[in-house]
C-alpha positions in Angstrom: 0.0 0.0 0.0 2.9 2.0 1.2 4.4 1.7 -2.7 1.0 2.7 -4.5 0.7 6.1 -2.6 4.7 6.7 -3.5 3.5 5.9 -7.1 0.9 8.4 -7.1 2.6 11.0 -4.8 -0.1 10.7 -2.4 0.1 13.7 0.0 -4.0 13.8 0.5 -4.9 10.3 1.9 -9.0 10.4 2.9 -10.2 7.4 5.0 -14.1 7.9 4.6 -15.4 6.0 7.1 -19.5 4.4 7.4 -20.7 5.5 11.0 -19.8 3.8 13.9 -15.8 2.8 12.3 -13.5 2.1 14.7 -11.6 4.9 14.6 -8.9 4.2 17.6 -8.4 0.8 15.3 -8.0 3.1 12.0 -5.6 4.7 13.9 -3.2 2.2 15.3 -3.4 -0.1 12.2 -3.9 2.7 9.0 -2.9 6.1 9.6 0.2 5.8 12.3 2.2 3.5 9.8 2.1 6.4 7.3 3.4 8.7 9.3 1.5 11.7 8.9 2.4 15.7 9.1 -1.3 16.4 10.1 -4.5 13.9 10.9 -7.8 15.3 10.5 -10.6 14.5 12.1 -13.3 14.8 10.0 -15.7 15.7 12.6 -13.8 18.5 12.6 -15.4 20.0 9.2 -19.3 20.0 10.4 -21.6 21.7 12.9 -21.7 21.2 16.4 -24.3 18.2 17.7 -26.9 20.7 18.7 -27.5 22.7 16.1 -27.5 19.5 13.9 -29.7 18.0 15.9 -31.7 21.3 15.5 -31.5 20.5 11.9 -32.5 16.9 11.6 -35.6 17.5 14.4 -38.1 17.4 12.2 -36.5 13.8 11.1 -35.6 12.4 14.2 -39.1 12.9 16.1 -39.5 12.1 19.6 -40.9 8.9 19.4 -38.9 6.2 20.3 -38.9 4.2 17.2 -40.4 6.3 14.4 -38.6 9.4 12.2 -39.1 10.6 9.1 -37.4 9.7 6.3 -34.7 12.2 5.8 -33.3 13.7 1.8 -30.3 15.4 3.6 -26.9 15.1 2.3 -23.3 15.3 4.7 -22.4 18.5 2.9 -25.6 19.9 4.2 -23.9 19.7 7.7 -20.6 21.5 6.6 -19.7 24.7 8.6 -18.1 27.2 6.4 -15.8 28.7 8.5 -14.6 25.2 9.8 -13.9 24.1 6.3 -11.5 27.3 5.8 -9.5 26.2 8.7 -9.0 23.2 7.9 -8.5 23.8 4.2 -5.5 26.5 5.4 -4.1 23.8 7.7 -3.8 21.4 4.6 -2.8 23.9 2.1 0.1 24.7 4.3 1.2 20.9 4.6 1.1 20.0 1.3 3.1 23.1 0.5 5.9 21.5 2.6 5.4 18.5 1.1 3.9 17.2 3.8 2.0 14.3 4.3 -2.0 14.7 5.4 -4.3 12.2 6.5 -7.8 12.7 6.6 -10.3 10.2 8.1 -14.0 9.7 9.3 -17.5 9.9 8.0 -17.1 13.0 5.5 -13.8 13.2 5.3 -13.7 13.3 1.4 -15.9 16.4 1.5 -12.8 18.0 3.7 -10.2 18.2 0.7 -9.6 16.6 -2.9 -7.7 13.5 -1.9 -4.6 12.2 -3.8 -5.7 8.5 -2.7 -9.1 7.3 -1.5 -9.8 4.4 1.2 -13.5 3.7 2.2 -13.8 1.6 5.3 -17.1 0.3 5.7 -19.6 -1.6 7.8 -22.8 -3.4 7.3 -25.9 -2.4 8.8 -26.5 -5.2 11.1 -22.9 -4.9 12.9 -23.2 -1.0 12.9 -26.7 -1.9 15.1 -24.9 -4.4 17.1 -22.2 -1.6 17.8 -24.8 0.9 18.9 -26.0 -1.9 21.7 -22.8 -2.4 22.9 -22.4 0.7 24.5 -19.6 1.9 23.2 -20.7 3.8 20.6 -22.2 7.2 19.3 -24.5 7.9 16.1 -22.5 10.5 13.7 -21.9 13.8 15.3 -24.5 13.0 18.2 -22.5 11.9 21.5 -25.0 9.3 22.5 -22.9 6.3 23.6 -25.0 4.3 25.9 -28.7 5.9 24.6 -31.7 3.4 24.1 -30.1 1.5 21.3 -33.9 1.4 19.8 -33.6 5.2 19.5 -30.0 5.2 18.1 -31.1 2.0 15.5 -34.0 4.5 14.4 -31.8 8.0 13.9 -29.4 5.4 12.2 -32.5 4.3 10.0 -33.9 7.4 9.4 -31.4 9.8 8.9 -27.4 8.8 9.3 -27.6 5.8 6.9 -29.2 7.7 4.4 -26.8 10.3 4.3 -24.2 8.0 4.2 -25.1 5.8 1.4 -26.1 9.0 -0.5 -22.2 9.8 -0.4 -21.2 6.1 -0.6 -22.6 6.2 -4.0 -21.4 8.8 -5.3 -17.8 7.9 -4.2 -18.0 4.8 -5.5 -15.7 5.1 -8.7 -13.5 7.1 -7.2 -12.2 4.2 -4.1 -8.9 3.2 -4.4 -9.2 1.0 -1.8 -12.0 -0.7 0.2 -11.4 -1.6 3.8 -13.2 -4.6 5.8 -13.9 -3.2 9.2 -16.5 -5.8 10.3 -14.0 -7.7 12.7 -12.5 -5.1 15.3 -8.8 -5.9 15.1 -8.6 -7.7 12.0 -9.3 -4.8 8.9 -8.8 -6.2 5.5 -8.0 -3.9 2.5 -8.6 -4.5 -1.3 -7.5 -2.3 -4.3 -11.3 -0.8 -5.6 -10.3 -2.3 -9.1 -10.9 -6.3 -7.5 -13.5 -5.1 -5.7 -15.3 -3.3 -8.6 -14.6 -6.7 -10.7 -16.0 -9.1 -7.8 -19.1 -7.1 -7.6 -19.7 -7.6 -10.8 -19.2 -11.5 -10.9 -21.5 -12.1 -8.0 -24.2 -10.9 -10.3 -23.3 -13.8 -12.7 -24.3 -16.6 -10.4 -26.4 -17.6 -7.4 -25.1 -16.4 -3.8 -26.7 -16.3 0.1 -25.6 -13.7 2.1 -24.1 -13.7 5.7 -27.2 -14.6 8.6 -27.8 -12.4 11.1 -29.3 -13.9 14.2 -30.6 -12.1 17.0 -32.9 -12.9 20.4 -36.0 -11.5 21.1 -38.4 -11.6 24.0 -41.0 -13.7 22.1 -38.0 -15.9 20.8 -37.3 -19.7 20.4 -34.7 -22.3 20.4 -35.6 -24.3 17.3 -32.7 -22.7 15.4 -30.4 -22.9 17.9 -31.0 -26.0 17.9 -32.0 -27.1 14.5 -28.2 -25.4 13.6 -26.1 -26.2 16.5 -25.8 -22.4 16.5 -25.2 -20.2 19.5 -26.6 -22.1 22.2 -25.4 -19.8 24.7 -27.9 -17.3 24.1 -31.7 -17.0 25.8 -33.1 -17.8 22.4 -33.0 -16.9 18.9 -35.9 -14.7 17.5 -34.8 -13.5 13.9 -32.6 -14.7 11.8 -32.1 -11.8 8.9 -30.5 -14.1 6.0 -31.9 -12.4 2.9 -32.1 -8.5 3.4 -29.4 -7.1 1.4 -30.1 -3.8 2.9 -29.0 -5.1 6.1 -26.7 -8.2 5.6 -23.4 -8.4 4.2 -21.3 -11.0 1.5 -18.2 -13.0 1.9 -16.0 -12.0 -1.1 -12.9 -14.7 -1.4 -9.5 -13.0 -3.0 -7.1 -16.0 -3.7 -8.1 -17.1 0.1 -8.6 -14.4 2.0 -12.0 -13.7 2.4 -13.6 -10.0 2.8 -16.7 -9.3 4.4 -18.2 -6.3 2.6 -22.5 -4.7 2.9 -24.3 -6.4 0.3 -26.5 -3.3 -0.2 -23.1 -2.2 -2.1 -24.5 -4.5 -4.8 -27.6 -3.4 -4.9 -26.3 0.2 -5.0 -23.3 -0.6 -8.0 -25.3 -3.1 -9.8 -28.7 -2.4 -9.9 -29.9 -3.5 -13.4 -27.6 -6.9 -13.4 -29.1 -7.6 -10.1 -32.7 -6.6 -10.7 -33.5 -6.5 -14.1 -34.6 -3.5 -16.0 -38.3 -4.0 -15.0 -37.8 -4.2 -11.3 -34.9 -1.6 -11.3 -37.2 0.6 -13.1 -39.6 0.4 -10.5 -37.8 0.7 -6.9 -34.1 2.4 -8.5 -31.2 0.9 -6.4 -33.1 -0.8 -4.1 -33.8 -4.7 -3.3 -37.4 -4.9 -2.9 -37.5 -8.4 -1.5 -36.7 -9.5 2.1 -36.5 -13.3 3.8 -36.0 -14.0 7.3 -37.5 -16.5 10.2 -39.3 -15.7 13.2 -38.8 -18.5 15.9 -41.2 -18.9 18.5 -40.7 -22.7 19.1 -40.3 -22.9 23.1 -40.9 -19.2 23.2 -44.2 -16.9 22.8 -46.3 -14.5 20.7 -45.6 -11.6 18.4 -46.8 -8.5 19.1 -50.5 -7.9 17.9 -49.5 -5.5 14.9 -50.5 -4.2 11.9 -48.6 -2.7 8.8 -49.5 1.1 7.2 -51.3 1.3 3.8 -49.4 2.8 1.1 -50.4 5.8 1.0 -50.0 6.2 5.2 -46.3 4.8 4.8 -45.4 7.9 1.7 -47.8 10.7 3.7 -45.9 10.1 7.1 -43.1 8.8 7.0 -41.6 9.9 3.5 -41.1 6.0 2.6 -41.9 4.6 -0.9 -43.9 1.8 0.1 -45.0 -0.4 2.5 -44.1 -3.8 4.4 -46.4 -6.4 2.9 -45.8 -9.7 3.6 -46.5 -13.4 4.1 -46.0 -15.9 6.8 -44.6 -19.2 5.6 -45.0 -21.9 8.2 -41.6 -23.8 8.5 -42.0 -25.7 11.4 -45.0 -25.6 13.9 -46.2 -27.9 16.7 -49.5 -29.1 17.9 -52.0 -26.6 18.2 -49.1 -23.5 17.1 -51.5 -20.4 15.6 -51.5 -17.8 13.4 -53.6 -14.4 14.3 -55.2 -12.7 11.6 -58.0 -10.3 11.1 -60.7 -9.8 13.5 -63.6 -12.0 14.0 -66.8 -11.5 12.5 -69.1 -8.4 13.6 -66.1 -7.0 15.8 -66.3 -3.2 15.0 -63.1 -0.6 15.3 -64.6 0.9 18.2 -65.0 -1.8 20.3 -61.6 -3.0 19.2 -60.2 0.6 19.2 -61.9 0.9 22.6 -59.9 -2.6 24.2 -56.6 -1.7 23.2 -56.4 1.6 24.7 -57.8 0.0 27.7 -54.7 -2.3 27.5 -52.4 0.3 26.4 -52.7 2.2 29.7 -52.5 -0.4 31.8 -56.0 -0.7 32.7 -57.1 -4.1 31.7 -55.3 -7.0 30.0 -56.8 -7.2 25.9 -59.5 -10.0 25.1 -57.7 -11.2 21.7 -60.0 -14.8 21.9 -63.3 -12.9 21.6 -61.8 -10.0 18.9 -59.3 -11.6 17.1 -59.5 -14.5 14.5 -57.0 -17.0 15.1 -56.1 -20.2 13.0 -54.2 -24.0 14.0 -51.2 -23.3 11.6 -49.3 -26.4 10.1 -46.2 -27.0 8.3 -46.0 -25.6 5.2 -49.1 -23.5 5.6 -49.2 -20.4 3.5 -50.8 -16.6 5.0 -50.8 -13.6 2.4 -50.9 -10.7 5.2 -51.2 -7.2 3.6 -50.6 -3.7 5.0 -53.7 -3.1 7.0 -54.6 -6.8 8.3 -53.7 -7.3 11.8 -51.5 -10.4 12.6 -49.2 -12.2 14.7 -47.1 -15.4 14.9 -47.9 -17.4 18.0 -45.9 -19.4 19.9 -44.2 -22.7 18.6 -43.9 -22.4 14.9 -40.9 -21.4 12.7 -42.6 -18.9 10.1 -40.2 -17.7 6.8 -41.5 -14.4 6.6 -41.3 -13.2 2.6 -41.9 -9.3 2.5 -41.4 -6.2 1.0 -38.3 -4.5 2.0 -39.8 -1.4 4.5 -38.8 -2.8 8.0 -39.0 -0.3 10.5 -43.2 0.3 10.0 -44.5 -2.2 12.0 -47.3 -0.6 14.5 -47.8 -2.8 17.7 -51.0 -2.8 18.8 -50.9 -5.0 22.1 -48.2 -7.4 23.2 -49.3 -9.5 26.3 -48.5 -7.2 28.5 -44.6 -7.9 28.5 -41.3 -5.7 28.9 -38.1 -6.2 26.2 -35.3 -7.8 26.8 -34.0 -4.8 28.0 -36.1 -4.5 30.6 -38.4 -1.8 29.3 -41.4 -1.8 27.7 -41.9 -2.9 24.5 -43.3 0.2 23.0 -46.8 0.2 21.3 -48.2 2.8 18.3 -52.2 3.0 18.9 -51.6 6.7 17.0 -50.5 4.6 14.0 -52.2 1.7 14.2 -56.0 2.9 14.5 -56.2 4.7 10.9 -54.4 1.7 9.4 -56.6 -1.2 10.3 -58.6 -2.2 8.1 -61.8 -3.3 9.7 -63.3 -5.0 6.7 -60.4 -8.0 7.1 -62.5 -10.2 9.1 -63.0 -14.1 10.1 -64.8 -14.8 6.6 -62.6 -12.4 4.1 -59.5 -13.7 5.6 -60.2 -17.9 5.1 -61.3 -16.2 1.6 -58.2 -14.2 0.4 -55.5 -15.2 3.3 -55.5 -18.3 3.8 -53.5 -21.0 1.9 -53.8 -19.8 -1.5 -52.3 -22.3 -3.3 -53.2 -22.7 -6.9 -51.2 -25.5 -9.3 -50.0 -24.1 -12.4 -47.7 -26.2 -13.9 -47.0 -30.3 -13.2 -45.2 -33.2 -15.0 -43.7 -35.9 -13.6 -41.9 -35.6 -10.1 -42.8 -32.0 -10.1 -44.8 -29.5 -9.4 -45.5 -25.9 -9.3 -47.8 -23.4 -7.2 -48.6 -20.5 -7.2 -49.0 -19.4 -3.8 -49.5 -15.6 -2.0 -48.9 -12.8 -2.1 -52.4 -11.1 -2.0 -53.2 -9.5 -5.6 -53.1 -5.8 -3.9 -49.1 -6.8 -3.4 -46.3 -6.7 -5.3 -44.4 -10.0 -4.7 -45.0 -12.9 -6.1 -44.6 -16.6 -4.7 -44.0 -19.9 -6.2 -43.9 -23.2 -4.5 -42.0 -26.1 -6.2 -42.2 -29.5 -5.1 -40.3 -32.1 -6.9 -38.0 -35.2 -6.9 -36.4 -34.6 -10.7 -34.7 -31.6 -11.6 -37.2 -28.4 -12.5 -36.5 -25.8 -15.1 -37.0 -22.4 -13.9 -37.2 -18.5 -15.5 -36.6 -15.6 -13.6 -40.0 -14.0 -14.7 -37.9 -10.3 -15.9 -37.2 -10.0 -11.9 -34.5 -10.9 -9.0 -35.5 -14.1 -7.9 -35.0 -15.3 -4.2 -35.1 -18.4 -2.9 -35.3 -20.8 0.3 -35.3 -24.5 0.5 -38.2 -25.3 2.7 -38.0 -29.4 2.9 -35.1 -31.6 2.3 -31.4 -31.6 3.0 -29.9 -30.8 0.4 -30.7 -29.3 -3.4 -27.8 -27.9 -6.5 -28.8 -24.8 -8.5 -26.7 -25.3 -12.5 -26.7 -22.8 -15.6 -28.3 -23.9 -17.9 -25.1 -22.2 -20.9 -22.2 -23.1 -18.2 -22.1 -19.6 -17.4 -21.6 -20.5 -13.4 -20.5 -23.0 -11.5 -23.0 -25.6 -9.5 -24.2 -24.0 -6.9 -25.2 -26.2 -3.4 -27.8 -25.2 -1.1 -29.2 -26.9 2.2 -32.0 -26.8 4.5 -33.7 -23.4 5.1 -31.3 -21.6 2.9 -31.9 -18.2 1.2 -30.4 -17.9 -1.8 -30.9 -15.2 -4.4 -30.7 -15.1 -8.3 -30.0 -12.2 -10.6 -32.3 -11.7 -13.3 -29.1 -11.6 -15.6 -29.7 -15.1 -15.1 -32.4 -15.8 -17.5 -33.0 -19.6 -17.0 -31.4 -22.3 -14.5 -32.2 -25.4 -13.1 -33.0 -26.6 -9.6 -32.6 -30.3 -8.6 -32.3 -32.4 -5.4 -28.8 -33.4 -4.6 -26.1 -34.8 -2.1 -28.8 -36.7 0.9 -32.1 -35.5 -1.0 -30.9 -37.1 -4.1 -34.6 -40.0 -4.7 -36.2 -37.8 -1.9 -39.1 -35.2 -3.0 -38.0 -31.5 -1.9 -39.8 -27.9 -1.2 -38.5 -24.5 -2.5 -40.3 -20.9 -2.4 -39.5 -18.5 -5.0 -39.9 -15.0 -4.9 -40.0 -12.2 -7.7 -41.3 -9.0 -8.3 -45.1 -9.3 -10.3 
């Protein structure tokens, strides 16, 4: 690294950083072997925390888990007289021929750099970082806050404003550094990584699981996976959200761990296709992950905004529609969903108040309709429908990609994890409930739509969910012989829902076999016109189960 700054008489060396770096790391392992005339601390350029928090109010909100989306950019943030002082302090340096090293989030909006290193993170270890205690949001000094309040000014306002600049940046990186594991950074020149980026879009990948517990959580996967036993439970497990996971990259054996959302952001049309890129820009509208309640308890009692609630207050594009999968569930395991018949919003309205302040505990057997789920059970749930997972079942919840807009309506009277209370949003929920969604509309339109479409021989194909008023469409294929598949002009995402064991092939050679096991999500560009799906390895003479998502 050392020789290619030489080579390019690199006096200007930026470090932009993604919030919540380590920056005592950056500085131990990066910028003190370079030896430095001057370090700036990019902090340095920007306003003070109150009057950006001044700024950003109408954003941030006071509520506890709910902002408004924000359209700032970092430059927005820049204090003029700051950046003269700092622009002086360089100019003087690099008169001397002096060496400057400039590092943090904005720190290429400080000065033109001579060579550009972006150390990055991925959302899910920037939230785990905010838990921990250790650190701040950008420019906030909050180290220690409610990590639900620092996950939501991340959500709503810092991310955004980073990725904004992340983008645009995104040419001009000379090198990309892996911060994921704190003492460990891994750098890569930004013409490999550019390159690797665009290969993953050539074949099938999975992304990096993210597992976390929950107070309604379960043991099934620790179990299922021999996977952190240690922990209470395991509630989520977040193993197809681009937007929040991350990707192993392998260079000649050592392997990088990089944001997936970096693909979505660099290559959009490979990745989505024209049609769905056309539709949602840089943005992976699909999301996969499980909600375990085996051995544990409820959901929350929630409900999802309407469209046009999500764009009106909160700035989003759309909303979080969704199904519930059933992967596992045990006797007498139960979906909730809808109210039951003649229940009006008053009355219901009236009864969670009345549990909201304490006052009463909320009579969901006489108001809400509830259903024995079983394994491989299929609910379409649509913003507006109230729902929850009950205890003991594993659901594979397939949604839209808006994850922060879930309203809780009641939840059995428990505290978090943390000890406090697990908030609720009756301001929110009320105008999004959808009455209408009762006992006899939801066994009509809810409930197990599965329609066959296509059969032969050893296979065959369903369609099945999501309601017609959303945009993702599932298939189920069950089958004992390889089945041909097309990508429907969309991203494709996948998980193998029964057997051990299945192999994904090109049908032109243009990847190599790809292996997937047992509740696996695995996604498919829509490069990839046509492939192949067959049982393999154990499952080979055994029938199998996938679901397949794409955008309608």
């Amino acid at each position: 690294m050392n020789n290619k700054i030489d080579t390019l008489k690199a006096n200007v060396i930026t470090i932009e950083c993604y919030p919540t770096i380590n920056e005592e790391e950056l500085m131990n392992k990066i910028i003190a072997p370079l030896n430095p005339s001057l370090m700036i601390d990019a902090s340095e350029l920007f306003y003070g925390v109150k009057k950006i928090n001044n700024m950003i109010e109408r954003n941030i909100t006071d509520d506890r888990i709910f902002g408004l989306m924000s359209h700032h950019s970092l430059s927005d943030f820049i204090d003029p007289q700051h950046a003269n002082i700092l622009e002086k302090e360089i100019n003087l340096k690099l008169h001397n021929n002096e060496r400057v090293i400039i590092y943090g989030v904005g720190a290429s909006l400080v000065y033109p750099a001579d060579l550009l290193i972006y150390a990055d993170l991925s959302r899910w270890e920037v939230q785990t970082r905010y838990r921990s205690g250790k650190y701040s949001n950008w420019q906030a000094d909050n180290a220690g806050e409610d990590s639900l309040r620092m996950i939501k000014r991340g959500y709503f306002f810092e991310w955004r404003v980073a990725d904004k600049l992340k983008k645009v940046l995104f040419n001009k990186i000379d090198y990309f550094l892996d911060t994921h594991i704190e003492g460990k950074p891994k750098l890569i020149d930004g013409k490999s990584y550019k390159e690797a980026m665009s290969q993953i879009t050539k074949q099938p990948f999975s992304l990096v699981p993210f597992f976390d517990p929950g107070i309604w959580g379960g043991n099934w996967m620790q179990e299922k996976f021999n996977f952190r036993r240690e922990e209470i439970n395991l509630a989520w497990s977040f193993n197809g959200v681009p937007e929040e996971n991350s990707l192993i990259l392998n260079f000649d054996g050592v392997k990088m761990e990089v944001p997936a959302n970096n693909l979505v952001f660099t290559q959009p049309l490979a990745l989505l296709g024209e049609r769905v890129c056309g539709r949602f820009g840089a943005e992976f509208p699909i999301r996969f992950n499980f909600l375990d309640t085996i051995g544990g308890s409820n959901l929350s009692l929630q409900v999802h905004p309407k469209t046009d609630y999500v764009q009106e207050v909160f700035g989003a594009n759309y909303t979080q529609d969704e199904s519930y999968y059933i992967l596992e569930a045990h006797d007498h395991a139960k979906i909730y969903l809808g109210v039951k018949n003649g229940v009006g919003k008053e009355e219901l309205m009236t009864q969670l108040k009345i549990a909201a302040n304490g006052e009463g505990t909320f009579p969901d057997k006489e108001l809400i309709y509830q259903q024995v789920v079983k394994k491989h059970d299929h609910y379409s749930i649509p913003g507006g429908t109230i729902h929850s997972s009950g205890a003991n079942s594993v659901v594979l919840e397939i949604s839209s990609t808006p994850n922060r807009y879930t309203f809780k309506l009641w939840d059995w009277d428990r505290v978090d994890l943390d000890g406090l209370p697990r908030p609720v949003h009756l301001n929110h929920g009320e105008p999004n409930i959808d009455i209408t969604r009762d006992e006899d509309w939801v066994k009509k339109e809810l409930v197990n739509p599965f329609e066959v479409i296509n059969e032969a021989p050893g296979w065959q194909e369903e369609r099945t969910g999501l309601h017609e008023s959303e945009f993702i469409e599932t298939r189920r294929h069950t089958f004992s012989v390889p089945v041909m598949h097309e990508n429907h002009g969309s991203v494709n995402v996948f998980n193998l829902v029964e057997g051990e064991e299945a192999i994904v092939e090109s049908m032109d050679h243009s990847f190599a076999p790809f292996i997937v096991h047992y509740a696996q999500t695995f996604i498919i560009p829509e490069q990839i016109k046509e492939y192949k799906i067959s049982p393999y390895g154990k499952s080979l003479g055994q029938t199998i189960m996938t679901i397949k998502a794409f955008v309608r």
